[in-house]
C-alpha positions in Angstrom: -37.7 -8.9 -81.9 -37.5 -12.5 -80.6 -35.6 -10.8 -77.2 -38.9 -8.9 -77.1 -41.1 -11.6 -77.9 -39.3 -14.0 -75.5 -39.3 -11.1 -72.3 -42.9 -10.3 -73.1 -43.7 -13.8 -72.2 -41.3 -14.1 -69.6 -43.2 -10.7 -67.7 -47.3 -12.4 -68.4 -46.2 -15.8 -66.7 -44.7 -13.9 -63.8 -48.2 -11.4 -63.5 -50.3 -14.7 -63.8 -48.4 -16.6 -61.4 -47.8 -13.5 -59.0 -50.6 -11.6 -59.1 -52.8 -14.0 -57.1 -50.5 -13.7 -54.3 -50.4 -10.2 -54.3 -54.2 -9.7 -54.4 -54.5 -11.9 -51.5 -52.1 -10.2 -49.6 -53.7 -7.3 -50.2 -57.0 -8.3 -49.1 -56.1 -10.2 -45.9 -58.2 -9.2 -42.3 -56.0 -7.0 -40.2 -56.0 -8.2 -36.4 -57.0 -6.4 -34.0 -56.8 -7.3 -30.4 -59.5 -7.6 -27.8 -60.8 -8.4 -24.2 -62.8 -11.5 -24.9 -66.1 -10.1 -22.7 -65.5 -7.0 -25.0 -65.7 -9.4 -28.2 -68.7 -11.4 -26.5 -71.0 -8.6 -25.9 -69.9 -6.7 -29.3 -71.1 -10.2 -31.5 -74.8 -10.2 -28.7 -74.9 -6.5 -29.9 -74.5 -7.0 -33.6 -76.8 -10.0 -33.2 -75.4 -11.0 -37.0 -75.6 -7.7 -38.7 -73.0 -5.7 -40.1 -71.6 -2.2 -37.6 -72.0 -0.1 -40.4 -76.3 -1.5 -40.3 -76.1 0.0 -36.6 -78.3 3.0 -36.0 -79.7 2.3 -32.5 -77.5 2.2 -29.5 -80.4 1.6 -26.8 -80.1 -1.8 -26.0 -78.9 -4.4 -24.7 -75.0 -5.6 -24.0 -74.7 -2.1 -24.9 -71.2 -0.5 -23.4 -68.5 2.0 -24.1 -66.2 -0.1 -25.4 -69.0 -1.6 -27.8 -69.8 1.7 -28.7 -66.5 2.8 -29.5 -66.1 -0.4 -31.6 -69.2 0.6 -34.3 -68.1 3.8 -34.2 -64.9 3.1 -35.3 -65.8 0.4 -38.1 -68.6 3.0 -39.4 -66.1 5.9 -39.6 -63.5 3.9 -41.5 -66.2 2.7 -43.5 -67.3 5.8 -44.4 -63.9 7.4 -45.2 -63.3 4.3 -47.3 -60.8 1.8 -45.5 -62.4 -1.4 -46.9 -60.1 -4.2 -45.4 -61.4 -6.3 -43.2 -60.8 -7.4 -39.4 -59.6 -10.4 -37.7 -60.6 -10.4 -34.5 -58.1 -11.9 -31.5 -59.6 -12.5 -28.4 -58.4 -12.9 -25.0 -56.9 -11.5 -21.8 -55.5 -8.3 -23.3 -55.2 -4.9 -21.8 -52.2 -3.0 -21.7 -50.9 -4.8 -24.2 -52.5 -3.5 -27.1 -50.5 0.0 -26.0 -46.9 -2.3 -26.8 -48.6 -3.5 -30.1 -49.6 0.0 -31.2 -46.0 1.7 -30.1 -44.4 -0.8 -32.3 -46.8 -1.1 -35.4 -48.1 -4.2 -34.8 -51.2 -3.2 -34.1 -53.8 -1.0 -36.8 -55.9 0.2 -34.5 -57.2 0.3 -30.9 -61.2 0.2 -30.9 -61.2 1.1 -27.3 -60.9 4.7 -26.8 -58.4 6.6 -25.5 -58.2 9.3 -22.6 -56.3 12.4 -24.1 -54.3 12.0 -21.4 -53.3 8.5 -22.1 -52.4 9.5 -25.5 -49.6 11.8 -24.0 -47.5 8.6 -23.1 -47.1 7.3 -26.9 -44.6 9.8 -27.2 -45.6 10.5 -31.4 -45.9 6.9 -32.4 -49.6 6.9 -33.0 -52.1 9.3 -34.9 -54.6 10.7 -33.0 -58.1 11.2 -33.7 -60.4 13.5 -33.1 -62.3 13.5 -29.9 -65.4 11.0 -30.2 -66.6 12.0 -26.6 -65.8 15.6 -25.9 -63.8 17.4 -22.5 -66.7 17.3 -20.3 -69.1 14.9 -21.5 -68.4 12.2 -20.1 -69.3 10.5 -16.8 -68.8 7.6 -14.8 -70.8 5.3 -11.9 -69.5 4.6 -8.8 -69.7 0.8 -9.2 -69.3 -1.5 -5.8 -70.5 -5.5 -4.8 -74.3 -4.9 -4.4 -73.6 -6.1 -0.5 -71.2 -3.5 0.5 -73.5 -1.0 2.2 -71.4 1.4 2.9 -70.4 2.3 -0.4 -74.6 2.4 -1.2 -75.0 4.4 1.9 -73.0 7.3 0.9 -74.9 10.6 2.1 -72.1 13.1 2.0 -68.7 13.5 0.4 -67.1 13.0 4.4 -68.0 9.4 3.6 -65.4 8.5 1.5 -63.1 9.1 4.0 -64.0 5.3 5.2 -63.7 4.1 1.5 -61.2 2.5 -0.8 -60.9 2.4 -4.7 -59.2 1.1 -7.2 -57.6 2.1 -10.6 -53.8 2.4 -12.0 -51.6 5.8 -13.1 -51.7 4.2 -16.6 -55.0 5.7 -17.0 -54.3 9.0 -16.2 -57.4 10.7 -16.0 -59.2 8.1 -13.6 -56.0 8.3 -11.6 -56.0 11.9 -11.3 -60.4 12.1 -10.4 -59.9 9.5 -7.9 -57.1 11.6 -6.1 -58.8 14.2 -6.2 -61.9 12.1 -3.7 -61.1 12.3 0.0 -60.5 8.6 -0.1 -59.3 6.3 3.2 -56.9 4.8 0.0 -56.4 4.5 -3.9 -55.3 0.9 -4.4 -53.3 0.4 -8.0 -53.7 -2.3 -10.2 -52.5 -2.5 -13.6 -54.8 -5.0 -14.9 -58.8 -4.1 -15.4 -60.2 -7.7 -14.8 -58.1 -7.8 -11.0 -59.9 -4.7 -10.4 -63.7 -5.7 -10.4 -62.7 -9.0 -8.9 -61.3 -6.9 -6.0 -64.3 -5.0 -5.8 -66.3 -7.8 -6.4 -64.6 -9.5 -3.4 -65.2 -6.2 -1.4 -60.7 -6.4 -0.6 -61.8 -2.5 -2.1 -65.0 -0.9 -1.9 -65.7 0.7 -5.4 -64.5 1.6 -8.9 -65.4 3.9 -11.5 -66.5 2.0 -14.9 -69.0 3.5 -17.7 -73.0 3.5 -16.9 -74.9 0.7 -18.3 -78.4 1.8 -18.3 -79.8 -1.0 -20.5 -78.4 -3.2 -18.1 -79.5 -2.1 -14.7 -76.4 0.3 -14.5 -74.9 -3.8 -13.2 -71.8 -5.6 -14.8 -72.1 -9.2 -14.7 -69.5 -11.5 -16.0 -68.6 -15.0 -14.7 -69.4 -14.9 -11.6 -68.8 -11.4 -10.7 -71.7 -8.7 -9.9 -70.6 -4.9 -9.4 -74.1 -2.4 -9.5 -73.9 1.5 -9.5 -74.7 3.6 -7.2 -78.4 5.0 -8.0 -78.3 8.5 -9.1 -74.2 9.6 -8.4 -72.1 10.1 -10.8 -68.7 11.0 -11.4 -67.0 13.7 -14.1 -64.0 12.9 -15.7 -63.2 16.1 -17.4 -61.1 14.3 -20.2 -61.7 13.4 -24.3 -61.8 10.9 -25.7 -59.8 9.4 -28.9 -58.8 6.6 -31.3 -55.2 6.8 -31.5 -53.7 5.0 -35.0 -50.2 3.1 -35.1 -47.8 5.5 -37.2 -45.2 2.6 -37.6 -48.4 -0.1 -39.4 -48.5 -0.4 -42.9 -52.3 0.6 -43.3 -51.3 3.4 -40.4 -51.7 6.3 -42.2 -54.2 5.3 -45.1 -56.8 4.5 -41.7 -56.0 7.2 -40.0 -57.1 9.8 -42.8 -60.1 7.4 -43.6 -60.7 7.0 -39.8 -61.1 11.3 -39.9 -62.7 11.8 -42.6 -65.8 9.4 -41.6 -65.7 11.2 -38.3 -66.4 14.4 -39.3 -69.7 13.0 -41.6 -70.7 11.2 -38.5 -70.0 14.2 -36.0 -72.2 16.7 -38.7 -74.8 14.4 -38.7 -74.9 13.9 -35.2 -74.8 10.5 -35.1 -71.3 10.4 -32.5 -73.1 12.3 -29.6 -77.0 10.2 -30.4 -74.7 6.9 -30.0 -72.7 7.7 -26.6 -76.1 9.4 -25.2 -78.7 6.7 -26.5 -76.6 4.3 -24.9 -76.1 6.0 -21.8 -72.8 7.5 -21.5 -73.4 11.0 -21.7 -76.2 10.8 -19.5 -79.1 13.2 -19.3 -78.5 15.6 -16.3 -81.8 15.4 -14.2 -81.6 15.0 -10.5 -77.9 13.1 -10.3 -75.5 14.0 -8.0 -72.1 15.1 -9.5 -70.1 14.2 -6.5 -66.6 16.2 -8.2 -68.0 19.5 -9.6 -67.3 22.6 -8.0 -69.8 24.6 -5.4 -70.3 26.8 -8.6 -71.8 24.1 -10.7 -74.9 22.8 -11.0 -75.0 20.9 -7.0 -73.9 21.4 -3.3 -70.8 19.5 -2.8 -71.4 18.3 1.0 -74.8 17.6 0.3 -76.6 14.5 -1.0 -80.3 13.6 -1.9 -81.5 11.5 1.1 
């Protein structure tokens, strides 16, 4: 009876002392990784509230990347993943792909191309798609002083234009190709690319619409503006893909699910990518990659 008495005590000063420990471990931020301009217009977006307070997309420092970050937060929320994020910033791009391969990354809040998804080779989960094959399309961004990329009247005239992108990102790769271009330049990293456009040593690339902005991406310096009324389709989905090898991997990833089907039935995925621009409504724009059968004459542009 004493043994007992004596272990019983032993086991309490353990659980007093440890359990402290344990709770905190528990509840520590998981990082995540991130482009610091991504990080900087994500915090001017939030403006200090909360992503799962976000119902209106239409606004300012509003981007894809943004948008895949609230959506994201709100469908873990949803599905009930309560830990918290700890937010590393810097010059990070395909890096995160390395982190998420080998666990050490949760989570990338920047969609992926289905594509893209094919080169993980099983390590990640993916999710469902949170912009659907054939919603999505793309400006024709250039330096607002190279007129020959804003002087574009028929598809013949990018055969005196360059662009820029890398094979990593399959599906821009692959539309690009497809363009009768003079030449597809490859660079790995994102940031060299609107620099090099910016500096007009290539005449465009394709990046996400920014209607609340102009359809312009300024950052440090650097001005790139779309060209009015084209667009581009890239006949992809896209997903959140979830580290198989992190701790929290699979506990996310069927949280991460589950809050985007309540999202998806309310409607609330498709009202966020569209309010904000990126699944644009189809009025008078030129899709300069669809067939003759769809909706405009390939050879021929709006003067």
């Amino acid at each position: 009876m004493q043994f007992g008495k004596k272990w019983f005590c032993t086991f309490f000063l353990f659980y007093c002392v440890c359990t402290p420990f344990f709770v905190a471990s528990q509840s520590e931020p998981i990082a995540i990784y991130l482009r610091d301009d991504v990080y900087n217009d994500y915090k001017r977006f939030l403006g200090g509230k909360e992503p799962i307070q976000v119902k209106d997309f239409n606004t300012k420092f509003i981007r894809r990347d943004v948008v895949d970050m609230i959506i994201a937060q709100q469908a873990l929320h949803l599905g009930g993943f309560t830990k918290t994020f700890d937010y590393q910033v810097g010059k990070i791009n395909f890096r995160n792909t390395r982190l998420l391969e080998k666990g050490d990354l949760l989570i990338s809040f920047d969609s992926y191309w289905y594509e893209d998804t094919k080169a993980f080779n099983g390590e990640v989960f993916i999710s469902d798609p949170v912009i659907r094959k054939g919603e999505y399309f793309a400006g024709i961004f250039a330096s607002p002083d190279n007129k020959a990329v804003f002087n574009i009247k028929n598809l013949s005239d990018f055969n005196t234009l360059t662009s820029v992108s890398t094979p990593r990102w399959r599906t821009d790769w692959h539309t690009l190709s497809q363009l009768p271009l003079k030449e597809l330049i490859r660079e790995d990293e994102w940031l060299s690319q609107v620099r090099m456009v910016s500096m007009q040593w290539v005449d465009f690339m394709l990046m996400p619409l920014m209607p609340e902005m102009n359809n312009e991406y300024v950052l440090e310096g650097i001005k790139l503006s779309a060209v009015p009324n084209m667009l581009v389709l890239l006949d992809d989905s896209r997903h959140f893909v979830v580290s198989k090898l992190h701790p929290d991997g699979l506990r996310a990833f069927k949280a991460l699910q589950k809050g985007l089907k309540i999202l998806r039935e309310k409607g609330a995925i498709e009202k966020a990518y569209r309010q904000a621009g990126f699944i644009p409504q189809l009025n008078d724009q030129v899709i300069i990659n669809l067939p003759l059968t769809r909706k405009l004459v390939q050879n021929s542009f709006p003067k």
